[in-house]
C-alpha positions in Angstrom: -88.7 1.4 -28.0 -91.5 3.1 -26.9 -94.1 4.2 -29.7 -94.0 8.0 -28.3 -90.9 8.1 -29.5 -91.8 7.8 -33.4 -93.5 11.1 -32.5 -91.0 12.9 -30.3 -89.1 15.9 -32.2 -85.9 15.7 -29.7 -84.3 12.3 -30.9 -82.7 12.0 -34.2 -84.1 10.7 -37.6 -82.8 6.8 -37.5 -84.6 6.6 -34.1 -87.9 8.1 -35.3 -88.2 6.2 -38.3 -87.2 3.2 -36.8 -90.1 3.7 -34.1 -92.8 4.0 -36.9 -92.1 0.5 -38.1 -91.2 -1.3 -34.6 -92.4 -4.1 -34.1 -92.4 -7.8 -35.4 -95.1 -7.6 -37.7 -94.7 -3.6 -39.5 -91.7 -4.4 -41.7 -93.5 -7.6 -43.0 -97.5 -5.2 -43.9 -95.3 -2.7 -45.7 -93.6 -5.5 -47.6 -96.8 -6.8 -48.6 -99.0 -3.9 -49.0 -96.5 -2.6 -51.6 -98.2 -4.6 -53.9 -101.6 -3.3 -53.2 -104.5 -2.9 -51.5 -105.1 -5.7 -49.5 -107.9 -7.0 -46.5 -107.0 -8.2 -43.6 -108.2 -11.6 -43.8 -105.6 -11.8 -46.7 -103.1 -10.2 -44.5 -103.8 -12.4 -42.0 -103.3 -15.5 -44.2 -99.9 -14.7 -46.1 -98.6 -13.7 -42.7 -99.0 -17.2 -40.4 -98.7 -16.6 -36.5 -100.2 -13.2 -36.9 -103.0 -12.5 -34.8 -106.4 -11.0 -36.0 -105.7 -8.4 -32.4 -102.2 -7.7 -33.1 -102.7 -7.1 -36.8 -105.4 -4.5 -36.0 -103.3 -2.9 -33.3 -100.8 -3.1 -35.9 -102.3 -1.6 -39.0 -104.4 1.2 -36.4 -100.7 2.2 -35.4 -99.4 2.5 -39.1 -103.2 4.3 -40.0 -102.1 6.6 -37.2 -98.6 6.9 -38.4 -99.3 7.7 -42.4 -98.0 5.0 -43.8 -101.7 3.0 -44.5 -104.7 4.3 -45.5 -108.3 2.1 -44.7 -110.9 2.1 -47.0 -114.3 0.7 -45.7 -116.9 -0.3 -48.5 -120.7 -0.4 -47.4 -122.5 -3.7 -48.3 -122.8 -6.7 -45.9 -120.5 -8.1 -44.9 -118.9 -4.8 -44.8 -115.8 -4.5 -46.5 -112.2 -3.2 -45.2 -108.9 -2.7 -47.5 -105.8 -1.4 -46.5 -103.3 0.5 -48.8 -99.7 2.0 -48.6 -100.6 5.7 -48.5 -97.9 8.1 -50.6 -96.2 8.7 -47.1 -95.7 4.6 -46.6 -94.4 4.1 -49.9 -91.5 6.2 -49.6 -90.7 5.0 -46.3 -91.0 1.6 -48.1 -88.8 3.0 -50.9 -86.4 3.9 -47.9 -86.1 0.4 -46.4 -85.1 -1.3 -50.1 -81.6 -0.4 -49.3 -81.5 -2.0 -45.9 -83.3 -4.8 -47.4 -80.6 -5.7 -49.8 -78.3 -5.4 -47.2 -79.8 -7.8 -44.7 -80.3 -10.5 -47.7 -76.2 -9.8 -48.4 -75.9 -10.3 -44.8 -77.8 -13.6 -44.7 -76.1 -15.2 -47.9 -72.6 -14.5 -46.1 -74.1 -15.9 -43.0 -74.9 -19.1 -44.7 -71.7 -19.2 -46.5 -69.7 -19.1 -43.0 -69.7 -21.9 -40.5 -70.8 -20.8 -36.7 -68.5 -19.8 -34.4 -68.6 -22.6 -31.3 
């Protein structure tokens, strides 16, 4: 999925928000900036595999989006924090559901043998 789609008015509302949040990395930010602000070193470190590129590309695309807001504090080093804006807490808030679905899904998956 292309990200031009998360902002193209023609396709319908599954599609568009699923665009905002593709990605390998989106679904696992939001989970963790729900529980506040957070910089991106400490991102960086709850998240192993994650790149320093790929998480800025990331977290510029969600900026972009409305879902995080970036707070810069003056001092040196200077000082970054990213935060769920009101916008990526409800879309958060919208993903609970599939959330708890996926974990059902993954008990039942460890309850039933593979099919060979």
């Amino acid at each position: 999925m292309t990200r031009g789609r998360a902002r193209d008015t023609n396709v319908c509302g599954v599609t568009a928000a699923i665009a905002v949040i593709d990605g390998k990395w989106k679904t696992a930010l939001l989970w963790l900036l729900e529980s506040g602000p957070c910089r991106p070193g400490e991102l960086r470190r709850r998240l192993p595999g994650l790149t320093e590129k790929v998480l800025t590309q990331a977290l510029r695309e969600m900026e972009s989006d409305g879902l995080v807001h970036r707070e810069t504090y003056p001092g040196v080093p200077l000082r970054t924090e990213y935060s769920l804006t009101p916008f990526g807490r409800e879309l958060s808030d919208a993903l609970a559901p599939l959330a708890d679905w996926g974990h059902r899904r993954l008990a039942i998956l460890a309850e039933t043998p593979p099919l060979t």
